[in-house]
N, C-alpha and C positions, 0 to 999 in steps of 0.2 A: 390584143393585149400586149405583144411586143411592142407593138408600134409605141402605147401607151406608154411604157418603162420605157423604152429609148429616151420617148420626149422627156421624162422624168427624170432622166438623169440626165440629156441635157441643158436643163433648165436649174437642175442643181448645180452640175458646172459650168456653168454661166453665173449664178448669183453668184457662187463661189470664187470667181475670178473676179467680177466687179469690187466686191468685198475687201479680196487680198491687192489688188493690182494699187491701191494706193498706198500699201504698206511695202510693194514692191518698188514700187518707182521713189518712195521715198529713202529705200534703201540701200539703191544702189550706191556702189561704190568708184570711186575714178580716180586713175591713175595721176601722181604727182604733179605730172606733166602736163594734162588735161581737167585741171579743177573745176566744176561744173557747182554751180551752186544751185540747188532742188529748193525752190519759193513758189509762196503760191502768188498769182496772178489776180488781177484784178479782173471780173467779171464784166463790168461795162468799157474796158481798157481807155480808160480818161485820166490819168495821174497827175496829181499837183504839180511836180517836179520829174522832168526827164533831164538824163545827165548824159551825157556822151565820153566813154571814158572811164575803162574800171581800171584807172591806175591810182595815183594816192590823190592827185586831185580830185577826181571825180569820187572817189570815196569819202573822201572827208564830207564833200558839200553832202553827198547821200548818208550817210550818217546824223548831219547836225539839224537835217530837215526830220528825221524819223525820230528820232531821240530830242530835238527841242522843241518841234512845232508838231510833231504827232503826223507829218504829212505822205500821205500814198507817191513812192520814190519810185521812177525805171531807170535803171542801168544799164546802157547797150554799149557792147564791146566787139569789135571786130574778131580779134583775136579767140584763140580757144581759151585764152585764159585769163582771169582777175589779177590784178597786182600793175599790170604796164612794163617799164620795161625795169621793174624792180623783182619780176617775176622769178623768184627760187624754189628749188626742189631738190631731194633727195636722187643723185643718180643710184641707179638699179645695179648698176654695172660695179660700183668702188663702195655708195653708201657715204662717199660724201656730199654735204650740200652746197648747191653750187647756183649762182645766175645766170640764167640763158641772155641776158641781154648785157652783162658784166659788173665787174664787183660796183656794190653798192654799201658805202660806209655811212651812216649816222651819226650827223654830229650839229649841233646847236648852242648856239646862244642865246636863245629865246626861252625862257623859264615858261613861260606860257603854251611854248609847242613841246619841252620835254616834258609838261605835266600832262598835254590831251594824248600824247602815243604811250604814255604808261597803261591810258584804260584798256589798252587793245594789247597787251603782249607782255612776260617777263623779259628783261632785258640784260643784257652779259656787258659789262664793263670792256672795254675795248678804245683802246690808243691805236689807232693805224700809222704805220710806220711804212715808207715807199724806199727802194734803192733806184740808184739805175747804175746799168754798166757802161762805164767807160773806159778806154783804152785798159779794158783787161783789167779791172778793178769794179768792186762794188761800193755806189758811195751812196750818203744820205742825201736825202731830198727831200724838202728843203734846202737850200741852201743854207749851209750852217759854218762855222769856223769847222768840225772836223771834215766838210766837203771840201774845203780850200788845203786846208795842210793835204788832205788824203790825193787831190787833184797835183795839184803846183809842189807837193814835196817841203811845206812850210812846215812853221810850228808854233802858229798864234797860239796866244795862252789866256790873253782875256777880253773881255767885249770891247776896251779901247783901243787894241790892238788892229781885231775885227773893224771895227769902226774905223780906223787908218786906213789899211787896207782899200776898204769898200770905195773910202772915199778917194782915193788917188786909181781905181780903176774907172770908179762913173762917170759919163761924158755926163757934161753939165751945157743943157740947152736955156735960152732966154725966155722960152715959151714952153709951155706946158706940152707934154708930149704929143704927137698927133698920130701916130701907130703904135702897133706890139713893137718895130725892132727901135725906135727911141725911147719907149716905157723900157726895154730889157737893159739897153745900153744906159740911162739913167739909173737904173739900180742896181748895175750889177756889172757894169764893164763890159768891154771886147772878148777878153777871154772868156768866161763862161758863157756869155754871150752863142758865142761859136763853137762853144764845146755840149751844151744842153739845149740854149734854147730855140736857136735859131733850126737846128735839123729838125726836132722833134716837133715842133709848130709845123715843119712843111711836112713830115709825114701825115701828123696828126689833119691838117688842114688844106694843104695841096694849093699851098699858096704862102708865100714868104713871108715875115712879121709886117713888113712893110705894107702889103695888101689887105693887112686886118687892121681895125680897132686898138687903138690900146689898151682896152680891157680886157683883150684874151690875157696878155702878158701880166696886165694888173693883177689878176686874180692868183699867180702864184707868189708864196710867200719867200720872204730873203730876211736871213735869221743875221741876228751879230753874237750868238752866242753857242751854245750847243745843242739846244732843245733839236730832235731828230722827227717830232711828230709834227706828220702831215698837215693836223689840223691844233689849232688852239682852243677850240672850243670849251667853256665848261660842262659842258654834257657831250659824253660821244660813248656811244656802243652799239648793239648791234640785238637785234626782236631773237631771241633764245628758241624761237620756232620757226625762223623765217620770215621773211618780207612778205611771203603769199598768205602764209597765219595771218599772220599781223592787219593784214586789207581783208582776209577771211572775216575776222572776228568785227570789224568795222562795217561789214556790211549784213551780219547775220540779224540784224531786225527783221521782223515776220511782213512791216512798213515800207520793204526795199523788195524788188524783182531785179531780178540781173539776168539777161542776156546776153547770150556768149554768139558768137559765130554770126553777128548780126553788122551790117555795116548801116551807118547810121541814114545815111546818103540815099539809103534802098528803102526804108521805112517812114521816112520822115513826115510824109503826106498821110502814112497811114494812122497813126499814132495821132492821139489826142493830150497836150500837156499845158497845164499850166503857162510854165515858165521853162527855159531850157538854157543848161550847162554846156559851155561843149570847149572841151580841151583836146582838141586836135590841131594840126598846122590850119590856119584863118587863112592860108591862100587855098588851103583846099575847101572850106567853106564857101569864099566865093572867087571858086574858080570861073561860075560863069559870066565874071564880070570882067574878062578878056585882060585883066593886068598880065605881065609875065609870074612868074614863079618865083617863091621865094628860097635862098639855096639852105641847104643843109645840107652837115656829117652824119654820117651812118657810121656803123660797124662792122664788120664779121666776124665771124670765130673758126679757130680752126682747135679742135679737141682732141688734145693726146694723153692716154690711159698709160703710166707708167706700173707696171706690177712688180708688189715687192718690194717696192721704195717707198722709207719714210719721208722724207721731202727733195724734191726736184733744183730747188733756189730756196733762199738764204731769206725770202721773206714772202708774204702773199703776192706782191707784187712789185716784179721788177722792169722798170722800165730802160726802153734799148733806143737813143733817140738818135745812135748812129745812121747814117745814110744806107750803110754797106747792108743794115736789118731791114727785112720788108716789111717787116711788125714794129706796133710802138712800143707791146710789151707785154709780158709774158704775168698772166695769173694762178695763183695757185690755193687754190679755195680749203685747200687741209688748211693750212694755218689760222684760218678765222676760227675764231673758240667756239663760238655758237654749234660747232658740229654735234649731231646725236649721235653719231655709231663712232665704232672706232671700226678703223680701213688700216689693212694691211697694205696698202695702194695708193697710190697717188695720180692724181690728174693734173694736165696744165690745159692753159689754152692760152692760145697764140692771138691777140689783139690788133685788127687791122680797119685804118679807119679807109673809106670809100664813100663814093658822092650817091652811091643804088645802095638800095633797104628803105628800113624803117630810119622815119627821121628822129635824128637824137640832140645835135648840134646847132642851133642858130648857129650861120655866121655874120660876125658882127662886124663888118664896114658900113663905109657910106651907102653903097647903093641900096645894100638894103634895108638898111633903115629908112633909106629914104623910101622904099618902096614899101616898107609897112605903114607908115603913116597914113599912104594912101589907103590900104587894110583895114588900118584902124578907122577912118571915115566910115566906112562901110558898115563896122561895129557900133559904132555910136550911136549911127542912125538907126539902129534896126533895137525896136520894142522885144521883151519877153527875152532874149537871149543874150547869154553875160560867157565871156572869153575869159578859163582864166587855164592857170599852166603854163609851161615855158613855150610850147608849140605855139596856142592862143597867145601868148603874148610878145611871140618870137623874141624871147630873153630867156639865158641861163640861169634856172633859178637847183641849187644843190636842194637836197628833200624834202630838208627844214624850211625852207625858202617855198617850195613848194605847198607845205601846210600851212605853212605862215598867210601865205596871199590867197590857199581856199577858207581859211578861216575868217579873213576879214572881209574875206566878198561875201561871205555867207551872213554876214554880221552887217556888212552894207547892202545888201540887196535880198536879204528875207520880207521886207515888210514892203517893197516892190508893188 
């Protein structure tokens, strides 16, 4: 008769736990830092569409496949976390929101990409504004007229001025630039030249303007008048929950599976897909096809908790592109509005680029461009799997640029 009852109850808890354990697993909860997204799986594991990459490229394309063609989506990500390296969160410790892989600003001119990240987030108006210090001074950046009076001790007053100026500093070459230090020296002179761009390029890149591309240098702007913001854009702000919300809410179709902690490389034979995305660096793709390596910048962080301080510096980010700093420049994530709490406290973190980590930076010279061509061979040829992102495409694409080019690959190669 014991025996009986034993079995009896337990057999009761047991049904009892089958019952609850999916209302448990569904409930769990995870910490900021570790986002875990609880989907269900597919039962015969054959999906239309596998993606490589839960950062915003590979979210976009998993999104436009669930939501326009209705199609069963995998998302595998190495990392613990969704978002890439746009990944933010609440620290535990201050309460403010911060980037683990550093600040990330929003900003576009594409009507068509501020209208698809409105479905996925409320968003906080926001002008980013950058300083850097120089000799004991904090100036605008951009280059602007009050960068030059604040630097040289002038007092241009209006954009012909400016414009004088500019042009009796720029070396004027017969040919079109062939690196960063003749793109800087063409628009901007010797002097600032030597004073901003040329240190902070060898920090940031660990090679002289002369050994890059003239598109590094292209890409920063030089004002003739006062305008102080970073970016021109007609749209710029910043997802009012986050970058991690923001790729959260892009991937919550019941149509998508997301794997975390999964390297793509390890699975890939196991897996059954359609067609495949994969936005990671294309010389790790096919590395075993003995080319050498293509180079990139990383980052690191170094994290200092000030207590008790309402701000640390004069703006969210200041940049230090002296020699004498072993950083390029110091962040400070209070000042971005999107914050939810308020913090007695303040955080910086110290910004150091390095050739070990995660890759962040194409570098753009000759050899390796020339050496992704060969890459890109290898991509063309190969049926069922489409390269897109700055890694896959080893080019500098800003966010926008980045939604921009998964939206039209998804637009060009859905019907594939």
């Amino acid at each position: 008769m014991n025996f009986q009852i034993r079995n009896y109850r337990k057999s009761v808890a047991a049904v009892a736990f089958l019952l609850l354990f999916p209302l448990l697993y569904l409930s769990q909860t995870y910490s900021v830092q570790n986002v875990h997204m609880v989907l269900p799986t597919r039962r015969n594991k054959t999906f239309d569409v596998c993606i490589v990459g839960a950062g915003l490229s590979g979210a976009v394309i998993a999104e436009r496949y669930a939501a326009v063609k209705n199609k069963y989506v995998l998302v595998v990500e190495k990392r613990n976390h969704i978002g890439g390296n746009c990944y933010d969160f609440i620290d535990n410790e201050t309460n403010i929101r911060v980037s683990k892989y550093g600040a990330h600003l929003f900003h576009t001119k594409y009507k068509d990409v501020w209208e698809y990240v409105q479905m996925f987030s409320e968003w906080v108006p926001y002008e980013h504004k950058v300083l850097a210090f120089v000799d004991g001074k904090h100036i605008p950046i951009p280059v602007n007229i009050n960068t030059v009076n604040s630097l040289f001790d002038m007092d241009i007053k209006s954009i012909e001025d400016m414009d004088a100026w500019l042009k009796k500093e720029q070396i004027q070459y017969k040919h079109e630039p062939l690196n960063s230090e003749e793109m800087a020296l063409s628009r901007v002179g010797l002097k600032l030249y030597k004073l901003l761009f040329r240190p902070y390029t060898i920090k940031q890149w660990n090679k002289t303007p002369t050994e890059l591309g003239p598109t590094v240098l292209a890409r920063i702007p030089v004002r003739n008048n006062w305008d102080d913001r970073y970016f021109s854009d007609q749209y710029q702000a910043l997802p009012k929950r986050g970058y991690t919300n923001l790729i959260k809410n892009m991937l919550k179709s019941p149509q998508i599976t997301v794997r975390l902690n999964v390297d793509y490389f390890d699975v890939r034979y196991k897996i059954e897909c359609g067609k495949t995305y994969f936005s990671g660096p294309i010389d790790r793709f096919y590395e075993k096809k003995g080319l050498p390596k293509l180079e990139y910048r990383s980052l690191s962080f170094e994290r200092k908790v000030l207590k008790n301080m309402d701000h640390f510096q004069p703006a969210s980010v200041v940049n230090h592109p002296s020699l004498k700093d072993n950083f390029t420049r110091i962040v400070e994530y209070k000042w971005l509005p999107n914050q939810e709490f308020r913090s007695n406290d303040t955080s910086i973190v110290y910004e150091r680029s390095t050739a070990d980590g995660e890759p962040y930076y194409p570098v753009p010279n000759e050899r390796n461009q020339n050496l992704y061509k060969r890459y890109k061979t290898f991509a063309n040829s190969d049926p069922d799997i489409y390269f897109l992102g700055r890694l896959a495409n080893y080019k500098y694409f800003n966010m926008d640029e980045a939604i921009k080019n998964a939206l039209e690959m998804f637009y060009k190669t859905v019907n594939d």
